[in-house]
Each structure stands twice: as C-alpha cells, then as structure tokens.
C-alpha positions in Angstrom: -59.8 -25.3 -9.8 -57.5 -28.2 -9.3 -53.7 -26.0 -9.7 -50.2 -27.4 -10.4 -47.9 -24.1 -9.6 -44.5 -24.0 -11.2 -41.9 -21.6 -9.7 -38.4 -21.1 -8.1 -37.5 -18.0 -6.9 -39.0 -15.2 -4.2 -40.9 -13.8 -7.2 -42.7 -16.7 -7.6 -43.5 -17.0 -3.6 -45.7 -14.1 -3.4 -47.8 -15.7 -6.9 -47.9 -18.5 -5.1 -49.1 -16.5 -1.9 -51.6 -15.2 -3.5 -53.4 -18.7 -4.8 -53.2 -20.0 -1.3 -54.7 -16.7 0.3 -57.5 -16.1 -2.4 -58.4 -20.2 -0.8 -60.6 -20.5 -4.1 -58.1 -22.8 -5.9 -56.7 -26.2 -4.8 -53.2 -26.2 -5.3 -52.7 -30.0 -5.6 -48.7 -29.8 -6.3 -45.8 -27.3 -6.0 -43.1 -27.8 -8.8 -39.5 -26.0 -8.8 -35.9 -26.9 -9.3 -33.6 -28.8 -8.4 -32.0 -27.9 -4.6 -28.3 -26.3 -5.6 -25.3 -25.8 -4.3 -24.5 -22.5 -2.4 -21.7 -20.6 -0.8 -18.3 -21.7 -0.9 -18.7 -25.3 1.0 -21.4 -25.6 -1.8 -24.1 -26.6 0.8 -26.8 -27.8 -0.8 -29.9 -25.5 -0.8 -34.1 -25.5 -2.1 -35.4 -22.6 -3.5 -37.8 -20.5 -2.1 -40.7 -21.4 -3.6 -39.5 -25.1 -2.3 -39.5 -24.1 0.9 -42.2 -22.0 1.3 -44.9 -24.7 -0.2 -43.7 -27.4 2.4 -44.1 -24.9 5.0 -47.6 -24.7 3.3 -48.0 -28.5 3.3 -48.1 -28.4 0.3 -46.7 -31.5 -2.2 -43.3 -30.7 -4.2 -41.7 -32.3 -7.1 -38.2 -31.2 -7.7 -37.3 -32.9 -11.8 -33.9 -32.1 -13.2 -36.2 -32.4 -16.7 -39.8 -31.3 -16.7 -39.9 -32.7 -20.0 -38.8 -36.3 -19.0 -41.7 -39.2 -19.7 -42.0 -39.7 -16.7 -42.7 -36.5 -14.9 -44.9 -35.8 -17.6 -46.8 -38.8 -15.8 -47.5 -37.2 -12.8 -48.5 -34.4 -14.0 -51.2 -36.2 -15.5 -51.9 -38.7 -12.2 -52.2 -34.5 -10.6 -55.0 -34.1 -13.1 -54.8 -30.1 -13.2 -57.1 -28.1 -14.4 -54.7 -25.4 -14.9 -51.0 -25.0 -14.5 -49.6 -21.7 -13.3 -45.9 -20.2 -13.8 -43.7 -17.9 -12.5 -40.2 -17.6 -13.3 -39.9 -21.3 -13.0 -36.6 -21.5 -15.0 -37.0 -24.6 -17.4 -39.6 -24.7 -20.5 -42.3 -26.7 -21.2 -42.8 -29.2 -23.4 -46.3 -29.4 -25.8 -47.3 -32.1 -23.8 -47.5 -30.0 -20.3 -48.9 -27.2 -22.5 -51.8 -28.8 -23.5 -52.5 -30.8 -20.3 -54.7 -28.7 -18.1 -58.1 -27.9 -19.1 -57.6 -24.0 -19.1 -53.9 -24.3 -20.3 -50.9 -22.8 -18.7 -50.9 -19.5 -17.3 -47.7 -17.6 -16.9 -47.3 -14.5 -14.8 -44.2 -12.6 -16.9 -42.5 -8.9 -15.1 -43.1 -7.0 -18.0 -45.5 -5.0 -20.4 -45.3 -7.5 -23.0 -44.2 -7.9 -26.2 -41.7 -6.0 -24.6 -38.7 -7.8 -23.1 -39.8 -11.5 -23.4 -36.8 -13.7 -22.3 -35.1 -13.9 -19.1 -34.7 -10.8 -17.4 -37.6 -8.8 -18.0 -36.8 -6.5 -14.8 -33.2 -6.3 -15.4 -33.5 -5.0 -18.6 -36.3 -2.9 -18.3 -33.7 -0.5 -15.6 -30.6 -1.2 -17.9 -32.6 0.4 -20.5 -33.9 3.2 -18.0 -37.2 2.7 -18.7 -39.9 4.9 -16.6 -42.3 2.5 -16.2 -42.5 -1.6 -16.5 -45.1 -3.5 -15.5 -46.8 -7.5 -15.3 -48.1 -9.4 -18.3 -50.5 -12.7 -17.3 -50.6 -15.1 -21.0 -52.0 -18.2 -22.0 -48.6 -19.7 -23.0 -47.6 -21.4 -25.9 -44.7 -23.4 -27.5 -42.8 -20.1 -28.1 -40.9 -17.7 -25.4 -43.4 -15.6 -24.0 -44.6 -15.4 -27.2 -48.4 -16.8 -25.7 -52.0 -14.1 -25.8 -52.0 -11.5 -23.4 -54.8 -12.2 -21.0 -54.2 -9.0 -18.4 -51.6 -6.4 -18.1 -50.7 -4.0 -15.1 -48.6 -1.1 -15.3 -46.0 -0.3 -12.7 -43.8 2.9 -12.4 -40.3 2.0 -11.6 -38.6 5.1 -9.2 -35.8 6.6 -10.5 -33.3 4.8 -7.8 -35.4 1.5 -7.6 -32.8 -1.6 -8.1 -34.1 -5.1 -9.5 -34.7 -6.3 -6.0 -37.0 -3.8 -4.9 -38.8 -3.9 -8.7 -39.3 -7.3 -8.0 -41.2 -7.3 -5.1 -43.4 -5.2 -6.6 -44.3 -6.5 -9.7 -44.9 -9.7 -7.5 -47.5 -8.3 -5.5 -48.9 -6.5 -8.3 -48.6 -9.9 -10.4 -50.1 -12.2 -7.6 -53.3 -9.9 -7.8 -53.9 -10.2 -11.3 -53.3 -13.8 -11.1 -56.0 -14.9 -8.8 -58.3 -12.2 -10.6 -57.5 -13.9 -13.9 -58.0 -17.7 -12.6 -61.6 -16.3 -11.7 -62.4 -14.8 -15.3 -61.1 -18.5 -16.6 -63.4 -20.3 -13.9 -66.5 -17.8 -15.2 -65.4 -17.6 -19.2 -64.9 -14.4 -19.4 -61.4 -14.0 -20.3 -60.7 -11.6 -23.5 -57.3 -13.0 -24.6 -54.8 -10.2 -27.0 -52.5 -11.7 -29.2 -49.0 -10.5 -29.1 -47.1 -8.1 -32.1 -44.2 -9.8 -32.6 -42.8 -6.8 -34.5 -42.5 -5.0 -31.2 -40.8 -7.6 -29.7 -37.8 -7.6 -28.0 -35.9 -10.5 -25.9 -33.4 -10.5 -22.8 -31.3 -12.4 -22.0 -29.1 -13.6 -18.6 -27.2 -11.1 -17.4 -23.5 -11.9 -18.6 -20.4 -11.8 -16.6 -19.0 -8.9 -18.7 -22.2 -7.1 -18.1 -21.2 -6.9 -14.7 -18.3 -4.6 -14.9 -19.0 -0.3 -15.0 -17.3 2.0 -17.2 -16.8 5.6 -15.9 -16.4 6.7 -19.7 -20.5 6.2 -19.6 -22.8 8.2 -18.7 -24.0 8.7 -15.1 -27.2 7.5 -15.8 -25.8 4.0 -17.6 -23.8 3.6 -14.8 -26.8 4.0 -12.2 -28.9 2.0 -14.1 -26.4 -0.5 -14.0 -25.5 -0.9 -10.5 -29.5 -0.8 -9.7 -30.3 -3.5 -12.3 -27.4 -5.8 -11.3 -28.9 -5.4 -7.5 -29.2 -7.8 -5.5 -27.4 -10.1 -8.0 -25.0 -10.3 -9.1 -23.8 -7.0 -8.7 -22.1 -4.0 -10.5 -18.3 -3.8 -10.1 -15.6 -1.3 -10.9 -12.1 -2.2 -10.7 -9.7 -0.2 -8.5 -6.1 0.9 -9.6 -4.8 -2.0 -7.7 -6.7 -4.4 -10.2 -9.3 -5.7 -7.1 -12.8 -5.4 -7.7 -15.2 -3.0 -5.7 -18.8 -4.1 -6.4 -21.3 -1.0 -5.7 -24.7 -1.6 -4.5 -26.3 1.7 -4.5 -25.6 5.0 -5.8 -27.2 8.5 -6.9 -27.1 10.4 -9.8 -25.4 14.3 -8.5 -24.1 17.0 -10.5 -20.6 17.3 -11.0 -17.7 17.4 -14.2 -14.3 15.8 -14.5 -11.9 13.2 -15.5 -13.9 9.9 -15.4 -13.2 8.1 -12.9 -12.2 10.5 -10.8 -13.2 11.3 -6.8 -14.6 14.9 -6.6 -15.4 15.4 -3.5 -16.3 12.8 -0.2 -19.2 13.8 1.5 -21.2 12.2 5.2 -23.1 10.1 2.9 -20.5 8.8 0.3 -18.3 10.2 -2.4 -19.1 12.0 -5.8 -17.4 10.1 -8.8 -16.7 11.6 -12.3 -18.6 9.9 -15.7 -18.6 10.5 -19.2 -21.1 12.6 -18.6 -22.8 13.8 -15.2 -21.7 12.7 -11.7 -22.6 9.7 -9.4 -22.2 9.7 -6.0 -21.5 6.2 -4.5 -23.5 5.2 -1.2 -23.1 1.5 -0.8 -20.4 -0.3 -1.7 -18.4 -3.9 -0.9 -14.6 -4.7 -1.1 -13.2 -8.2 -2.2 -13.9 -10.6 0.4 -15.9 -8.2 2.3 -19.1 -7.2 3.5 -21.0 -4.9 2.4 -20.5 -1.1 3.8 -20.8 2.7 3.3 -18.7 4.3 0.6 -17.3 6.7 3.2 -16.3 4.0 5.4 -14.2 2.3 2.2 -12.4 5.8 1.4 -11.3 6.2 5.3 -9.5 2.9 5.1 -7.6 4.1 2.1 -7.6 1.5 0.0 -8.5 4.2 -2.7 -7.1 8.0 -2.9 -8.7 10.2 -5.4 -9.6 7.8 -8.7 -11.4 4.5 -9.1 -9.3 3.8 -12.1 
C-alpha cells in the first residue's frame, strides 16, 4: 500500500523500521515536527524519526500545522492509501482522517481504553502497573478514542524505567503494525470498539510532578524516578536547597525518619520513606553528570539526610 508515516520520536523509529523491513508497503512520505531548539546554545535539532527516514531516502515534510490548507494538499498530491501514526505529537484534522483509503492507523503504548492521552508509558509505571502493553486503532476525531484493531500485552519488570518500556513496546508495536497493514490489505481486520467507561487519560508530565517526596511510600518514589527516566527526571532537593535528580534506584528493606541516610553501601545508599526503604544507585548533581550515588556521598555534599 501506498503509506504516509507520521512520527517524531525514537518510538516511532522502530514503527517505522518495521514498514521499511516488512518491504511490502511503499512509504511514499515521512512526516514529523518541526526541528527544535536544544541544549543551552539552543542548536537547532530534527527528530529522530526525521533523521532516520532521510537516512532511508525517504521524503520528509516538517508543518508547524498539519491541519493547515495547504499541507492538507500534499497529503492529497501523496495519494495514501493509508496513513500510519506513532506518537507524532500534533492531531489530526477530519480531513487527514478520512483521506486514505484504509484510514489512519495509530500504534498507541498501552492496553487501551486504558491511559489514552499523552503518556501512556509514564503513567502506566507511576501507577505501578504489572503489565502495559500496545493497542493498534483505526482513529477517529477523538483522543485515542478510535476501534481497537490488535492488542499486545507486555510485562513491565519491577525496576523497568520509561526508557527501557519504550523500547519495548516499540518492537512489540512495530510487529503488530506490519501484521495489521496485511489483515487491511486481505480484509480481514475484526475492529473492537472502545468502553469509554473504562477510560482513563494522561497527561504531560508536569514540572511539579518531577519533584520526590520521602513522606511517600518507597514504591511511589521508585515508580517515580523510573517513570520520569530518561526525561525529565525525578529530583529530590538537598538541605542546601540544590536539586539532586536520581536516575535509578531499588526498593530495600529498611525503617526511619524519611529522608534519612541509613546506611551507604559499594553500590549506593539506603534512604528512609514513608513507608519501606530505597536505596539510590544513580544519581546526578546540579550542573553535573550523571554518577553513582556512592561517588556523590564521598564528595560530601550531603551527610546523613536528603532533606
């Protein structure tokens, strides 16, 4: 099938992958956002769905509205058959919508109904959840709102972060995709529509989000730091008001003050919660890189509390 492919971050890379390797569909156009600035010189930068698809060949349109008349236009002059999505970032108008033949096909990181919206992944380790997975739909004028046409379940480990679930749910999710392009091709797609009464929406991670609270449990706090990894990071802040983000961490046994150091160990250092005991592995200073927790201790920026 003739295949426009919307997407703009390393998630959407390996959906894309897996079009270009099944070599069944002709992608005839690569669509994603706008390059943006990055870093502190604010050096413009593509995204990597951008640069992957020109290492590809492939064509790529960059509008700052998909929406606009006149992109709209050469979606049209692309004639697709069918459109597919993945975590593209901006939302379609009707008129794309009903453009291909076969529709547009979205390939969403979780078990839907179940966490439509914006971070599916982030809020399916938040929430502690044992198992996520990838939901391929037929979308519609709503958010993620479209009939189910394939789900795949995937177990999330107990110290996986958002990064690492990502990956996965891509490979899993580029899989189903190519499987679910030939069912289209061959009619024999069974499409589920959605209960919206188990519905339940996410949305971007929030700067207040990003800050941990010992008087929470150990396993909120975990969940945190993993969810908030690689971006943008869980922080606590130390006694001298700086901010420590932490990038990895464990839940241990262990009682006390929250807050409180009890006990520094080869690997890292045991911190008190509400409830339970975390020990801290990774972590990265202010205007630092990142580097073991025992390492941060030993320069002694911190004594015996993180508050």
């Amino acid at each position: 099938m003739r295949t426009v492919f919307m997407g703009t971050p390393d998630f959407a890379v390996e959906i894309l992958r897996g079009i270009l390797e099944a070599k069944k569909h002709e992608v005839v156009g690569v669509v994603t956002q706008p390059d943006k600035p990055q870093g502190r010189k604010g050096i413009l930068t593509p995204s990597p769905v951008k640069v992957f698809a020109l290492e590809q060949g492939l064509k790529v349109y960059q509008p700052q509205k998909v929406k606009a008349d006149d992109f709209v236009e050469i979606l049209k002059d692309l004639a697709p058959e069918v459109m597919v999505v993945a975590a593209y970032g901006q939302i379609l108008s009707e008129a794309i919508l009903n453009l291909p033949k076969y529709g547009c096909i979205n390939v969403h990181g979780s078990l839907l109904p179940k966490y439509r919206g914006a971070a599916p992944v982030q809020y399916a380790i938040l929430n502690g959840d044992k198992e996520t997975g990838v939901t391929v739909m037929q979308m519609d004028k709503g958010m993620d709102t479209g009939d189910m046409l394939s789900k795949v379940v995937v177990p999330i480990g107990e110290d996986m972060t958002t990064g690492e679930l990502m990956k996965k749910l891509a490979q899993v999710g580029s899989r189903a995709l190519v499987e679910m392009l030939d069912k289209l091709v061959n009619n024999e797609v069974v499409a589920e529509p959605q209960k919206d009464e188990e519905a339940t929406y996410t949305h971007l991670i929030k700067r207040e989000m990003e800050v941990l609270d010992w008087q929470e449990t150990a396993a909120q706090i975990h969940n945190k730091i993993r969810a908030l990894n690689p971006a943008p990071g869980a922080y606590a802040i130390l006694p001298n008001g700086k901010h420590l983000k932490i990038w990895q961490s464990k839940i241990v046994e262990g009682i006390g003050v929250p807050g409180k150091i009890l006990k520094v160990e080869k690997d890292g250092f045991v911190v008190a919660c509400g409830a339970g005991a975390l020990k801290i592995l990774q972590v990265q200073p202010e205007g630092k890189k990142p580097m073991g927790a025992k390492d941060f201790l030993n320069g002694g920026a911190v004594k015996d509390s993180l508050v």
